[in-house]
Every structure is written in structure tokens, then in C-alpha cells.
C-alpha positions as a LaTeX table, in Angstrom:
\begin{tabular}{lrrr}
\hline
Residue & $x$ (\AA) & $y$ (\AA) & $z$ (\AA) \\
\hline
Unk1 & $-9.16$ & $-7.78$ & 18.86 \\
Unk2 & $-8.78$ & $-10.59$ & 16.17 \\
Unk3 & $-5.49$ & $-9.91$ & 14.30 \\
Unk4 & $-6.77$ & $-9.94$ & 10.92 \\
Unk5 & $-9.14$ & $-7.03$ & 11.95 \\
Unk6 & $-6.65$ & $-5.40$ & 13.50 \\
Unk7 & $-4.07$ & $-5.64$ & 10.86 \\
Unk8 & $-7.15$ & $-4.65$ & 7.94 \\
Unk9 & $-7.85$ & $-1.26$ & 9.94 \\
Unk10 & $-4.25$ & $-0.46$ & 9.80 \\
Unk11 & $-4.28$ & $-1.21$ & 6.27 \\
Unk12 & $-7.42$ & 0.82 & 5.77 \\
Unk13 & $-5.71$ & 3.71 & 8.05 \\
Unk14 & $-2.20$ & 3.88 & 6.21 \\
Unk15 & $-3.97$ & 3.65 & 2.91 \\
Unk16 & $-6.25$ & 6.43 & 3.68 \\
Unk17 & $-3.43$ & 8.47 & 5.23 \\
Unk18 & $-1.83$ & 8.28 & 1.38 \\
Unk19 & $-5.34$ & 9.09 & $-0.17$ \\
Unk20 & $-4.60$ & 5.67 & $-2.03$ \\
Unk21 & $-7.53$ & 3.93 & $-3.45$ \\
Unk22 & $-8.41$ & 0.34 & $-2.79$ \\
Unk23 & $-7.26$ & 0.03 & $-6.41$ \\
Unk24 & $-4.24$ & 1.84 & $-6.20$ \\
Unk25 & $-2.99$ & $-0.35$ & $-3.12$ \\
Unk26 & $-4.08$ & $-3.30$ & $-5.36$ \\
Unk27 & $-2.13$ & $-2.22$ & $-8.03$ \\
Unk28 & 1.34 & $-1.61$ & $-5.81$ \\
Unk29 & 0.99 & $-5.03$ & $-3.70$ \\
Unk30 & 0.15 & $-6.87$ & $-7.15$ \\
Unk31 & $-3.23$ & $-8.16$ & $-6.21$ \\
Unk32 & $-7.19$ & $-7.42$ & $-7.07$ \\
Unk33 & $-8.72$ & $-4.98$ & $-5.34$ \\
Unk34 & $-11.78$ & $-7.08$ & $-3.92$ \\
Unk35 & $-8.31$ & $-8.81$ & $-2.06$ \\
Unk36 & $-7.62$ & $-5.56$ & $-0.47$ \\
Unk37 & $-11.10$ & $-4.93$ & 0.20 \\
Unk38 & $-11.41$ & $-8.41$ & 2.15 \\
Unk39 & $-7.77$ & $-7.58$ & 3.81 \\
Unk40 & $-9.21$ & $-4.47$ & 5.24 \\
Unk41 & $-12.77$ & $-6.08$ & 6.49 \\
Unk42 & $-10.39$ & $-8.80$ & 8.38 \\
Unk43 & $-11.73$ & $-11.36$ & 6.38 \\
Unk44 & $-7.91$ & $-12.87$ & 5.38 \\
Unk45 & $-5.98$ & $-14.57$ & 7.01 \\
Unk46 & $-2.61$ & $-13.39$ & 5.05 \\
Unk47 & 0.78 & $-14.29$ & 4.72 \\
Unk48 & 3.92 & $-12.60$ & 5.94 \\
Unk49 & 4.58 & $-12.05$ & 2.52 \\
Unk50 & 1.50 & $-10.24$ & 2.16 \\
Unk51 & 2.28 & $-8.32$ & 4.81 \\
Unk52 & 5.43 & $-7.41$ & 3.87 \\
Unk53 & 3.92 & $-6.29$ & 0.28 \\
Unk54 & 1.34 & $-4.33$ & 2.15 \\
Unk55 & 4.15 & $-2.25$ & 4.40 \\
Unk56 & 5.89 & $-1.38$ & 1.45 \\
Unk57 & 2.88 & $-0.47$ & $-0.47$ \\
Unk58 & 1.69 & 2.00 & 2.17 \\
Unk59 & 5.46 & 2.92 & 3.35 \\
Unk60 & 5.25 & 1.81 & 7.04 \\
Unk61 & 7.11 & $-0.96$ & 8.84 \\
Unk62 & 5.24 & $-4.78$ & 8.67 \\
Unk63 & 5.01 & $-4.25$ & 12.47 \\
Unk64 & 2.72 & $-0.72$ & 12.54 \\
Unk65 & 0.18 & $-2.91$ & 10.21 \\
Unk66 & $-0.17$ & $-5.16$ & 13.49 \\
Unk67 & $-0.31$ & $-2.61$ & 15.81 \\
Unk68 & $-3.24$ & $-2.68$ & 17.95 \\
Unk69 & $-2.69$ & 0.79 & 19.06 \\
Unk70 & $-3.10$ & 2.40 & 15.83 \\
Unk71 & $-6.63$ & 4.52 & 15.32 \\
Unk72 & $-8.51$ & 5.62 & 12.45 \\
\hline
\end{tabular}
């Protein structure tokens, strides 16, 4: 699976795990929610800092985001 995919379902399934809106997860990582929404379709190619923001905003480790073991 392409990387970006894989790391946007994480997103999508940590997020949802929280019952954390697109918004909210916006709001914590400090970027617009259409960003998120584009993270989560795989349709970024982001940084490590991203990444990094994104762990912390849904409290798991940068690695489980790139996990392609995880399921929805």
C-alpha cells in the first residue's frame, strides 16, 4: 500500500478512536482541516514534522501512524 494512504487511514483510525473531529485534529496539529482531510485521503505527502504533530495530536507513537498493520 502507498505510504501516504497508509499513514491517512491510521490517522483517520486514531482520530476516530478519540471521537475527534477533522476539526478538532486540525485545531491540535495547528493546521486547516481540509489539510487533515487530504492527510487522511493519502493525498500528502507530509513531513516528519507533520507526523510527529499528528502522533501527538492523536496520542500514539509517529511509528503506529505508519503501520501497515493497523485496521479500521
Amino acid at each position: 500500500m502507498d505510504i501516504r494512504k497508509t499513514f491517512g487511514c491510521n490517522l483517520k483510525h486514531y482520530r476516530s478512536k478519540l471521537d475527534m473531529s477533522q476539526a478538532e485534529l486540525a485545531v491540535k496539529m495547528g493546521v486547516d482541516r481540509a489539510h487533515v482531510s487530504s492527510m487522511e485521503r493519502g493525498k500528502q505527502n507530509v513531513t516528519i514534522v507533520t507526523l510527529w504533530h499528528a502522533a501527538l495530536a492523536v496520542d500514539v507513537a509517529p511509528a503506529a501512524l505508519l503501520d501497515d498493520r493497523t485496521k479500521d
